[in-house]
C-alpha positions as CSV (number, residue, x, y, z in Angstrom):
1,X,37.1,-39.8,-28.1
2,X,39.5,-38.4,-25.5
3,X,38.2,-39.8,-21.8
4,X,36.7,-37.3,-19.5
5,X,39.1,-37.7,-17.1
6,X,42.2,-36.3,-19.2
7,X,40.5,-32.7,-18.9
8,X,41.1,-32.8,-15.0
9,X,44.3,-34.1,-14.7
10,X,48.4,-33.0,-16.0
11,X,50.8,-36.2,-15.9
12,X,54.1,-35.5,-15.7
13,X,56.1,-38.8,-17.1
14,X,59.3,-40.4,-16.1
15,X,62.0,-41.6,-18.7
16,X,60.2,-45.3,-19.1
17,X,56.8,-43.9,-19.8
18,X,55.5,-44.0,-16.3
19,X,53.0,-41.6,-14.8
20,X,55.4,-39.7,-12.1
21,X,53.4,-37.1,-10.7
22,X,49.8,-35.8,-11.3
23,X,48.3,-32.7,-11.1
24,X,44.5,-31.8,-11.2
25,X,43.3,-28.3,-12.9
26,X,40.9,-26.7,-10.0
27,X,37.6,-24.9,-11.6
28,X,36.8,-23.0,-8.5
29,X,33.0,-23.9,-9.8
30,X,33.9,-27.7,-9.8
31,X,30.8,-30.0,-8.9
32,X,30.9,-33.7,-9.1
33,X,27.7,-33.9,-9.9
34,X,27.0,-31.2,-12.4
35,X,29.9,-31.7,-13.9
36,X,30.8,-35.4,-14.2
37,X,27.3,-37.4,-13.8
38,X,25.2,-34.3,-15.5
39,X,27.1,-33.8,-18.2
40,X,27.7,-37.7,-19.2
41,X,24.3,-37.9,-18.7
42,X,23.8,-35.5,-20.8
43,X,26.1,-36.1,-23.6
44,X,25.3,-40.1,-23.3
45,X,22.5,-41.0,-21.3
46,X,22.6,-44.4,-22.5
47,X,25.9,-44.8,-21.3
48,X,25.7,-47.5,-18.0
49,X,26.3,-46.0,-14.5
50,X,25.2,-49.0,-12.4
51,X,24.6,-52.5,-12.1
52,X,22.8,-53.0,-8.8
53,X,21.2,-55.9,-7.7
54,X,20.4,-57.5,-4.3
55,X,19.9,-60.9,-2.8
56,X,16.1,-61.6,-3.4
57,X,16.6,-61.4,-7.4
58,X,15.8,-58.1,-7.9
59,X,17.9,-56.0,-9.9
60,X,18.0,-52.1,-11.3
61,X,20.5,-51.3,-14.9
62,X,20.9,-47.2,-14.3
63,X,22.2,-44.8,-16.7
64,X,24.1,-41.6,-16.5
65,X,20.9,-40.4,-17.9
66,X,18.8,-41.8,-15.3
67,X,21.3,-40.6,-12.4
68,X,21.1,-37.5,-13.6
69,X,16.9,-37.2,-13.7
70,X,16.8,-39.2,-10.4
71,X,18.7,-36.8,-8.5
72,X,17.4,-34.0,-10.0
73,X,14.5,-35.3,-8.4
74,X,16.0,-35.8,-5.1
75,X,17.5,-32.5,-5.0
76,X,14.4,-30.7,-5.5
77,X,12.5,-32.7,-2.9
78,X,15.3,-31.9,-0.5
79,X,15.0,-28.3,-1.3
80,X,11.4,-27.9,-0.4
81,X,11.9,-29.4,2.7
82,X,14.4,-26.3,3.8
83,X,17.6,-28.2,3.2
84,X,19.9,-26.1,1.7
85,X,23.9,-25.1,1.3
86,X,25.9,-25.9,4.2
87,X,23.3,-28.3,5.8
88,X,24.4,-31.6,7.1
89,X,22.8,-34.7,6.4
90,X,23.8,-37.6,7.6
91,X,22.4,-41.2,4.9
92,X,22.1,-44.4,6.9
93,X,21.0,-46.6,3.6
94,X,23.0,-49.5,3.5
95,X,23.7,-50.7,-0.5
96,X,20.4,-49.2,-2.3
97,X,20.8,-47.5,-4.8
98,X,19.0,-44.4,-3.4
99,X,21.9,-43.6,-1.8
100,X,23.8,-42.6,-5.4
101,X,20.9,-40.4,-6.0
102,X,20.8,-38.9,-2.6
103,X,24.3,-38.1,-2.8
104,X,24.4,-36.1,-6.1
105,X,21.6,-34.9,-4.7
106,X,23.3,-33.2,-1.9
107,X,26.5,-32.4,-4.2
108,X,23.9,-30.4,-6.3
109,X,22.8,-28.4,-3.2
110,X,25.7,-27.5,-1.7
111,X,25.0,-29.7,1.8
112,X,27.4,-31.6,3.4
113,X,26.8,-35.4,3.2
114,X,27.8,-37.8,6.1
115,X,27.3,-41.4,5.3
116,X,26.9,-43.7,7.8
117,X,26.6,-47.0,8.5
118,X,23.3,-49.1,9.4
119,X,25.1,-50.6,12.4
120,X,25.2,-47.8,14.8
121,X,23.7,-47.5,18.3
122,X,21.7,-44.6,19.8
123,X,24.7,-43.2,21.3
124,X,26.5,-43.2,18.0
125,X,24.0,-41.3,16.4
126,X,23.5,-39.3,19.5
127,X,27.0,-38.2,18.8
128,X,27.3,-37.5,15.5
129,X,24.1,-35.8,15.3
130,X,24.8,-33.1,18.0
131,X,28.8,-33.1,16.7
132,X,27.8,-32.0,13.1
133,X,24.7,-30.1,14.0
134,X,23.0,-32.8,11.7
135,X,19.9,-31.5,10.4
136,X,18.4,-34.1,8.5
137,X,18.8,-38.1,8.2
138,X,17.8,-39.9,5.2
139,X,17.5,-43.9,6.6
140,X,16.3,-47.2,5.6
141,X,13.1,-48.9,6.8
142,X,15.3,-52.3,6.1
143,X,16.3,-53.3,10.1
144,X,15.9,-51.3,13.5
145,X,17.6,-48.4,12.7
146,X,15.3,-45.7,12.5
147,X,13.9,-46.9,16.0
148,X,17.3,-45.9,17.1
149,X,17.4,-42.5,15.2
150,X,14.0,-42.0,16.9
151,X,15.5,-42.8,20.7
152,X,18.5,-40.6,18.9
153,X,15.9,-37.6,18.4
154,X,15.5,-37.1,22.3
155,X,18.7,-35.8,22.9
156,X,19.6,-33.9,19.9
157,X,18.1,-30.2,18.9
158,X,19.4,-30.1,15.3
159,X,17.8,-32.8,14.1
160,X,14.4,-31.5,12.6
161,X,14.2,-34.0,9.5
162,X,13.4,-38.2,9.5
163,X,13.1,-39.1,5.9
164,X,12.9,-42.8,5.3
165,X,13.4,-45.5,2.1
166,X,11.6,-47.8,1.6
167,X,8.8,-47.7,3.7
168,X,6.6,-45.7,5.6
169,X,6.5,-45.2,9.6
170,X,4.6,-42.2,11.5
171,X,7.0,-39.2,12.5
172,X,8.8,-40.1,9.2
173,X,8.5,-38.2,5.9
174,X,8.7,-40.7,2.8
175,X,11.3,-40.6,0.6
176,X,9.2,-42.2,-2.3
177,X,6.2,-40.1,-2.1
178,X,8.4,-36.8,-1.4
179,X,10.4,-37.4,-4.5
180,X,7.1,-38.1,-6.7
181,X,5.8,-35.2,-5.8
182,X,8.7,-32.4,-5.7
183,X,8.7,-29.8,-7.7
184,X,11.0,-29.2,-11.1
185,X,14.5,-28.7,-9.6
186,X,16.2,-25.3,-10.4
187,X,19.9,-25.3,-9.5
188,X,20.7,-22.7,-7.0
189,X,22.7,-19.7,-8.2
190,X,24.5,-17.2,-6.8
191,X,25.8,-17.5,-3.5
192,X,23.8,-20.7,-3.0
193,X,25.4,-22.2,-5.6
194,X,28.0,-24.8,-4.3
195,X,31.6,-23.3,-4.6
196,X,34.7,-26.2,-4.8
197,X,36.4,-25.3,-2.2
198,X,33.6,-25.8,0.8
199,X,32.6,-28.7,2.4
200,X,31.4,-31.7,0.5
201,X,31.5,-34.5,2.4
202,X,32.4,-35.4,6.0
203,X,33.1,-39.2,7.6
204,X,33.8,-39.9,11.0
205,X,37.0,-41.1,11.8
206,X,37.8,-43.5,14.3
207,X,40.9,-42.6,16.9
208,X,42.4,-44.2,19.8
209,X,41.9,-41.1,21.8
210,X,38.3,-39.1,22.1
211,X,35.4,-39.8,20.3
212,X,35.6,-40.2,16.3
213,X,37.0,-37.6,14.3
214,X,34.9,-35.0,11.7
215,X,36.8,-35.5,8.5
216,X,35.4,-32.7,6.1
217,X,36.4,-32.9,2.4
218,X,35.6,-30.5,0.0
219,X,34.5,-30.8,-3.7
220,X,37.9,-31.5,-5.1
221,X,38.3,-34.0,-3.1
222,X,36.3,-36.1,-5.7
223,X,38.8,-35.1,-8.4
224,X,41.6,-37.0,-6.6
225,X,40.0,-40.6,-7.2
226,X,40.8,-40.0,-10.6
227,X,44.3,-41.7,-9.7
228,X,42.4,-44.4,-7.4
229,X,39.9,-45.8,-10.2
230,X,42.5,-45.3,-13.2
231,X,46.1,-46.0,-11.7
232,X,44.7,-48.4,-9.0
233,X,42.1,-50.2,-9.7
234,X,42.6,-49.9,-13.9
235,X,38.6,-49.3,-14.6
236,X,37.9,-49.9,-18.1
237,X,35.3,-47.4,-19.6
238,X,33.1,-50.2,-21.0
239,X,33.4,-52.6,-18.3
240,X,31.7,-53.2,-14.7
241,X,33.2,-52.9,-11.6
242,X,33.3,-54.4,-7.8
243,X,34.4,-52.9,-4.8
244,X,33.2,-54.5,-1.9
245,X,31.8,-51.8,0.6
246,X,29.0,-50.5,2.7
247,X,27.9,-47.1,1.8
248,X,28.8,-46.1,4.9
249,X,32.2,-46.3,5.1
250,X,34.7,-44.2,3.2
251,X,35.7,-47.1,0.9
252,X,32.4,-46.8,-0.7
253,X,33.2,-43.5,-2.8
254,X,36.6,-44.5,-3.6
255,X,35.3,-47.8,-5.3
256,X,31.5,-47.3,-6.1
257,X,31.3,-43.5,-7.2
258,X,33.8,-40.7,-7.9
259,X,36.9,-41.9,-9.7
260,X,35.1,-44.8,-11.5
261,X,32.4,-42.5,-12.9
262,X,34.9,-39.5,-13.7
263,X,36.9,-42.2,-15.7
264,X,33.3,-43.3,-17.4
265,X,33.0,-47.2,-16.1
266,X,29.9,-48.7,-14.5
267,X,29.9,-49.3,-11.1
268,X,28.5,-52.6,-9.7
269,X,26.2,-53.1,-6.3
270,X,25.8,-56.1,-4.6
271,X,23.0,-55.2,-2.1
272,X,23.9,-57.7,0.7
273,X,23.4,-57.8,4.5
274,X,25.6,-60.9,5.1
275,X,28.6,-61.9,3.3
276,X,28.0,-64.7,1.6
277,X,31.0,-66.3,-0.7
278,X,29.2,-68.3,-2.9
279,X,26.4,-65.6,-3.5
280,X,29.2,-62.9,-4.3
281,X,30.9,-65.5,-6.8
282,X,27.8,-66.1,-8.5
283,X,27.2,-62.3,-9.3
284,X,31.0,-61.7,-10.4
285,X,29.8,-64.6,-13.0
286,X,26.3,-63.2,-13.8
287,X,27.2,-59.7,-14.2
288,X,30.1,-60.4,-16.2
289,X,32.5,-58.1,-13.5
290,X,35.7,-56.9,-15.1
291,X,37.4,-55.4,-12.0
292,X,37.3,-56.2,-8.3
293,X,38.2,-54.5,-5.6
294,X,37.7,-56.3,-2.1
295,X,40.1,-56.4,1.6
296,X,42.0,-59.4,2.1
297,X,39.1,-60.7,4.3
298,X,37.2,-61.2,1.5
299,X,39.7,-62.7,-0.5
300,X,40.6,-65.2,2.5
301,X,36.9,-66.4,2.0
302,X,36.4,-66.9,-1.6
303,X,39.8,-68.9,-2.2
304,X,38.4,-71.4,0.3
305,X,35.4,-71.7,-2.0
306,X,35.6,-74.0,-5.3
307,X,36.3,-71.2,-7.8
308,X,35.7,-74.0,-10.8
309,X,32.6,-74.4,-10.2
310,X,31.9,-70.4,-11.1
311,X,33.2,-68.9,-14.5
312,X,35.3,-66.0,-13.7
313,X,36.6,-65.1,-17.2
314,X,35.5,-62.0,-16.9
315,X,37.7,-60.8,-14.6
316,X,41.0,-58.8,-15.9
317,X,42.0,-57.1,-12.8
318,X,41.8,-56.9,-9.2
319,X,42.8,-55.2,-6.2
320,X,43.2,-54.9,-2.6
321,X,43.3,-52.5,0.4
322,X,42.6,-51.9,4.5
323,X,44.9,-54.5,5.8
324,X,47.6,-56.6,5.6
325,X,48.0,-59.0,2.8
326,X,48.9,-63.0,3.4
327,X,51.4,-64.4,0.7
328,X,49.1,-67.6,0.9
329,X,45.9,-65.5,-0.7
330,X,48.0,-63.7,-2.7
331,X,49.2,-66.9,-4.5
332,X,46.3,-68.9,-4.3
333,X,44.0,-66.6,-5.9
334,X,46.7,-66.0,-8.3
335,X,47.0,-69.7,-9.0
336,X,43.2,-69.6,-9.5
337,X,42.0,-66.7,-11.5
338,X,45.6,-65.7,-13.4
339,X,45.6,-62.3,-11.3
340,X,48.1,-60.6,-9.6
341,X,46.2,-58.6,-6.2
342,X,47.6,-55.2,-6.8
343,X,47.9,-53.5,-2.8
344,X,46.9,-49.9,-2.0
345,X,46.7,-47.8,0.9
346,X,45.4,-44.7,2.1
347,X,42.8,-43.5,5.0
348,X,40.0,-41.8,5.2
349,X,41.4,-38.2,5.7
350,X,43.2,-38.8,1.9
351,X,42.5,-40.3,-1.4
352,X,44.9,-43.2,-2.3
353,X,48.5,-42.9,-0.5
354,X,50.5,-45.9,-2.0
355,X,49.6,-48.2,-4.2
356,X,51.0,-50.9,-6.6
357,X,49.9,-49.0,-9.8
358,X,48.9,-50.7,-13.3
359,X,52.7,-50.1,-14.5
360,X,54.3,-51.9,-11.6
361,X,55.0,-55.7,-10.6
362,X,53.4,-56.3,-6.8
363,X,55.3,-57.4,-4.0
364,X,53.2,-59.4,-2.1
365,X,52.6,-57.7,1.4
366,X,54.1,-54.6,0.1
367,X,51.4,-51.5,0.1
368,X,53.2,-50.4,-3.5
369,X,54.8,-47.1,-3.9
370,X,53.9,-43.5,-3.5
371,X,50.7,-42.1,-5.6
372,X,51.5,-39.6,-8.0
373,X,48.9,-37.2,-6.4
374,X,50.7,-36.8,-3.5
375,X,54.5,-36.0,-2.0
376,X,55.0,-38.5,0.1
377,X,58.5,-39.2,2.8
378,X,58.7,-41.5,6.0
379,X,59.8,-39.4,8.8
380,X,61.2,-39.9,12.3
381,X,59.9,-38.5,15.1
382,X,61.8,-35.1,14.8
383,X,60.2,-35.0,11.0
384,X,63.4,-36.0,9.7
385,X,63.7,-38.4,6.8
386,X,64.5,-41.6,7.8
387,X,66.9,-44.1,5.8
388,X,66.0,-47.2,3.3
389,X,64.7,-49.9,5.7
390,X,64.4,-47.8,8.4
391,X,60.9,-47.6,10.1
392,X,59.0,-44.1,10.1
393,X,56.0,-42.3,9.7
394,X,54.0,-42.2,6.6
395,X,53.7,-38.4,6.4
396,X,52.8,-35.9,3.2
397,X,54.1,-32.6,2.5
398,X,52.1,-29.7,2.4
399,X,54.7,-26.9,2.4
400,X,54.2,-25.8,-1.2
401,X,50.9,-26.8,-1.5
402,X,47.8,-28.8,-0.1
403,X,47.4,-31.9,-2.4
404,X,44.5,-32.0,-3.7
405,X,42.7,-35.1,-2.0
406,X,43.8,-34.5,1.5
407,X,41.0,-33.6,4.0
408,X,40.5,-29.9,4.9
409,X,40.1,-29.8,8.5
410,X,38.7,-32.4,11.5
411,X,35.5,-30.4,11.1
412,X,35.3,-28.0,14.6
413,X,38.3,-29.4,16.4
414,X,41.5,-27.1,15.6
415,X,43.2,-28.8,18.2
416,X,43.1,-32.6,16.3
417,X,44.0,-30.3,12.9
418,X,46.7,-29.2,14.5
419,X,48.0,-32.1,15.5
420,X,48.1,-33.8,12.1
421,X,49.1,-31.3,10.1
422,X,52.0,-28.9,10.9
423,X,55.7,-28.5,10.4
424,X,55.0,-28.3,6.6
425,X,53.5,-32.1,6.7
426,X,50.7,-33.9,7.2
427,X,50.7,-36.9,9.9
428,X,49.4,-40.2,8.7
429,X,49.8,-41.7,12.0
430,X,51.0,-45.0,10.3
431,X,54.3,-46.5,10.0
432,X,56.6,-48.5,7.2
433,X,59.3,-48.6,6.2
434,X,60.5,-48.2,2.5
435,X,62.6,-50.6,0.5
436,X,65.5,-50.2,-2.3
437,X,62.9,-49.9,-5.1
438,X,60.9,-47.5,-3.4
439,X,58.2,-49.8,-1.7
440,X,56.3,-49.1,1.4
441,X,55.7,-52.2,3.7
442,X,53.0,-51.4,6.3
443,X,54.1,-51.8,10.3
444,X,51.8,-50.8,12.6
445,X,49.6,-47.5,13.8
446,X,51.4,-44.8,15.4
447,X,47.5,-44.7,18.0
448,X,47.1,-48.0,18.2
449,X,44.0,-48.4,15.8
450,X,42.7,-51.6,14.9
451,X,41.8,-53.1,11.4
452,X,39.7,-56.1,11.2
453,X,38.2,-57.2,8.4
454,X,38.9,-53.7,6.5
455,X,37.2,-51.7,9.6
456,X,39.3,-49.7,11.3
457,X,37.8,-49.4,15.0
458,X,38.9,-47.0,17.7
459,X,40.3,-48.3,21.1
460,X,38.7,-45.8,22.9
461,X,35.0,-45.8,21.3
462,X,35.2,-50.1,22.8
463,X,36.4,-49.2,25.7
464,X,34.6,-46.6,26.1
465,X,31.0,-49.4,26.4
466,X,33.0,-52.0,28.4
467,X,33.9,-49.3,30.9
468,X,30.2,-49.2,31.5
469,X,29.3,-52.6,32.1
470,X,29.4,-52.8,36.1
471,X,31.7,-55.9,36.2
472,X,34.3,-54.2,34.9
473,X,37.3,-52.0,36.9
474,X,39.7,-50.8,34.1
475,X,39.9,-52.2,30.6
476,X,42.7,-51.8,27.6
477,X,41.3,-52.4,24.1
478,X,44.0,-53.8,21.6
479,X,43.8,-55.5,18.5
480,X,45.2,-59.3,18.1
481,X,46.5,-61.2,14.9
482,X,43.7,-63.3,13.1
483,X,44.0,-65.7,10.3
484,X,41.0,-64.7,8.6
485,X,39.7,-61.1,10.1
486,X,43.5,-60.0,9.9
487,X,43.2,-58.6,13.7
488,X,40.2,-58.7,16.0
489,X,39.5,-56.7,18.9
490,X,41.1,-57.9,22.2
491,X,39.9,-56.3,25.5
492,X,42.4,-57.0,28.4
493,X,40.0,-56.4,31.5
494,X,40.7,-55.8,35.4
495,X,37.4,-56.7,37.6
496,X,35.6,-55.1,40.0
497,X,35.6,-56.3,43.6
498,X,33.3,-59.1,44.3
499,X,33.3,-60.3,40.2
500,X,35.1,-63.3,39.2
501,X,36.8,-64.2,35.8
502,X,34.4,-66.9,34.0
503,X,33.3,-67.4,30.2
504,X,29.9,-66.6,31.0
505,X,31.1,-63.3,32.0
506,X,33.2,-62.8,29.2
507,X,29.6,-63.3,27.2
508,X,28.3,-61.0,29.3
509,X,30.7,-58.2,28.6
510,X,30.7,-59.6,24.7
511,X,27.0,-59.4,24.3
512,X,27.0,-55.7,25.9
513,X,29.4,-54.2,23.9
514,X,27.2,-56.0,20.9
515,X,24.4,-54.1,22.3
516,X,25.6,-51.0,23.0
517,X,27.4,-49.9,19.7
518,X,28.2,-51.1,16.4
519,X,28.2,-54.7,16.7
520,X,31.3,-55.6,14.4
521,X,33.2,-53.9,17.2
522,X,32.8,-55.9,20.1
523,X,36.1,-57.9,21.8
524,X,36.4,-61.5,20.3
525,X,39.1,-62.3,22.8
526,X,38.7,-61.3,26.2
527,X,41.8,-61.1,29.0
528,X,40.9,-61.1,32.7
529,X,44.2,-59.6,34.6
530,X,44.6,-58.1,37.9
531,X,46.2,-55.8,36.7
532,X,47.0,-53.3,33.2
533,X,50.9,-52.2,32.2
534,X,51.1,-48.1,32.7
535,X,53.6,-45.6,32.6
536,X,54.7,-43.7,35.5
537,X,52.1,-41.3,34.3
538,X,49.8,-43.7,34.4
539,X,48.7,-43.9,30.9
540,X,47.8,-47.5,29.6
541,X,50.9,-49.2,27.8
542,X,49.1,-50.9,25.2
543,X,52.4,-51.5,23.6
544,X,53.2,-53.9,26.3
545,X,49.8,-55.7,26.1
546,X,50.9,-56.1,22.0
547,X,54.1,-57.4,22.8
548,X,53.0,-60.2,25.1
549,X,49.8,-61.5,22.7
550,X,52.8,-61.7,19.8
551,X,55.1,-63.5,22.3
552,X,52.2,-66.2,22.0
């Protein structure tokens, strides 16, 4: 039987075979949900979606069939509470499993779903909320967090709708009990019915400059992961697999939910709140895993571990993404399991940008080489194409057409739009330079973001808190090699008057910035210094600040 996903795509092949170019046939009706989950669910409801299980011992084996009932469910439930097409609704729900069903859920509805992480602050969500004109929030009683969507509440006026998983609290509506008792779901028609080309799904971006960016995608944006779970990560239809990521973060649905599914393989869940080498190991071995997807973070930590004391035989292929990749892991793990790590790249505005495909041979370090979904050049800063070896942006062309897979807009900001994507091209806002067989190696961010242990984290969002903490004057916010995190945040710091430098004020300022937003952010090295490098202008050289740290 011919795989689902060949109905979606055209490959165009080069003279040795290769896939060169991809195209996607566009149903303007196209729904992720109806069209991929219901239908295999449908057709085979036996057929395994998901393996989920978490670190108490508990564990869940879900179906297409059961997908498709669940969120049937879900949708219905969401419906009698008044959410409908063009809603936002932002799901803070960690690894459960309720966060698959709420997110067809949505699909099926037409609302626009915003994922977010569990480790936000009340400012974050005061932020987001009011940005999006959030409606609803769909959260986990698991931790603190709805305490801070509550404190959140106060200053918002959209926000009219506390569901929460899990558990029950007063002011909340229960997600358990709501579902139980929602009436048989009749898809909307019509004009409620979701159309392809609105909004889907929205993340928020972290920049350098302003407060996180709206990045709205719409439904064929799911269509696009077709080459990230096929090309990339080489799913196998009968086999399970891994990519390590929080539901909140955009790495999530390009690992755990639209190409894999589209191309028919289960998905596993790990449902963890601290990494834990030896715990992960032991479920690649239990649940028999046959791909793997992980940043080189991860990797760092389980090649320290003594990989012959699990049985990793299941494993036949594995891949890597968000930062920069060491020779050392690349070789050791190669040494140890018999697999090459296969690099990709891409951000959350796109689908998968470059990437060392199933029919290449990696370079280590090297991101790969263009995807077949998209037209890709590395440009100077006229837009010019710039030579072999020669550093430039990462930019796509959108001249003849929008690929399918690139964002639609930075939802209500024209401006930031702008500003990515004109001149026939869209701006990645990362460098690299290309070799003589066509690979991209990765230098640096065009705005100075920071990724550290595959998040990427905004300069201005840290500065932002530690420009609030009274000892401090001015601060610059740069990120620093590290062995194992890839780069950590740095915060180079000027004092107020009457504060000296000492390391119980850089825990101070560390334990503030902990406080006061998403705690994976905060500055592991701090700088004291009388004074920060600017421009005649007087803008921040961070550039400079970079420099120096490298000069050791």
């Amino acid at each position: 039987m011919a795989r689902l996903y060949k109905e979606y795509v055209i490959e165009t092949l080069n003279s040795k075979g290769q896939i060169e170019k991809v195209r996607f046939k566009k149903d303007p009706n196209f729904n992720f949900a109806y069209d991929i989950v219901d239908r295999i669910g449908t057709e085979r409801p036996d057929k395994m979606a998901m393996v989920w299980c978490n670190e108490a011992g508990d564990e869940k084996f879900l179906t297409f069939g059961d997908m498709k009932r669940e969120s049937d469910k879900v949708a219905a439930y969401f419906m009698s509470l008044g959410i409908k097409k063009g809603d936002a609704v932002m799901l803070i729900l960690k690894r459960h499993y309720e966060w698959w069903f709420c997110m067809l859920a949505l699909h099926k509805i037409g609302a626009m779903a915003i994922p977010a992480t569990n480790q936000l602050m009340t400012k974050d969500i005061v932020y987001r909320v009011n940005a999006a004109s959030i409606k609803a929030v769909v959260c986990t009683a698991d931790g603190h967090i709805s305490d801070l969507v509550e404190e959140a509440q106060q200053e918002t006026e959209t926000l009219t709708t506390k569901i929460l998983v899990r558990g029950k609290k007063d002011g909340w509506l229960s997600y358990e009990e709501g579902v139980e008792k929602a009436p048989a779901f009749v898809a909307p028609t019509g004009d409620e019915r979701p159309k392809a080309e609105e909004i889907m799904l929205m993340y928020f971006s972290s920049g350098t400059t302003g407060m996180p960016k709206m990045v709205a995608h719409n439904h064929y944006y799911a269509l696009a992961h077709i080459a990230t779970a096929v090309y990339w990560h080489n799913v196998d239809t009968e086999g399970l697999h891994f990519t390590v990521a929080e539901t909140g973060w955009g790495k999530a649905v390009w690992g755990k939910f639209y190409g894999q599914w589209i191309a028919e393989a289960a998905v596993f869940t790990f449902d963890f709140d601290r990494f834990n080498a030896d715990e992960m190991l032991k479920r690649i071995e239990k649940y028999k895993v046959t791909t793997f997807c992980a940043p080189p973070t991860i990797y760092r930590f389980l090649i320290k571990e003594d990989l012959t004391r699990f049985n990793l035989s299941s494993l036949k292929y594995a891949t890597t993404a968000g930062e920069a990749l060491n020779p050392e892991v690349f070789n050791r793990f190669l040494e140890i399991t018999g697999l090459k790590l296969m690099e990709g790249f891409g951000q959350t505005e796109t689908t998968l940008c470059l990437a060392t495909t199933t029919w290449m041979e990696p370079k280590t370090g090297s991101m790969g080489r263009p995807s077949p979904a998209y037209d890709m050049d590395l440009v100077d800063e006229n837009g010019n194409s710039v030579e072999i070896g020669e550093v430039g942006e990462i930019v796509l062309r959108i001249d003849k057409e929008v690929p399918t897979g690139l964002m639609m807009e930075y939802y209500r900001d024209d401006e930031r739009t702008r500003q990515a994507m004109h001149d026939g091209l869209y701006h990645t806002g990362d460098t690299a330079y290309k070799d003589e067989d066509g690979y991209y190696w990765y230098v640096g961010r065009t705005d100075d973001i920071i990724k550290s242990s595959g998040y990427r984290i905004g300069p201005f969002e840290v500065e932002s808190v530690i420009m609030e903490h009274k000892a401090v004057l001015e601060c610059a916010v740069t990120g620093v090699p590290d062995p194992v995190r890839g780069m950590v945040v740095k915060a180079t710091i000027v004092l107020s008057k009457g504060y000296e430098a000492s390391e119980e004020l850089k825990s101070e300022i560390q334990e503030y910035v902990k406080s006061h937003t998403a705690p994976y952010k905060y500055p592991r090295v701090i700088e004291f210094v009388k004074e920060l490098p600017k421009t005649i202008s007087g803008k921040i050289r961070r550039t400079e600040i970079r420099a120096k740290d490298q000069q050791g």
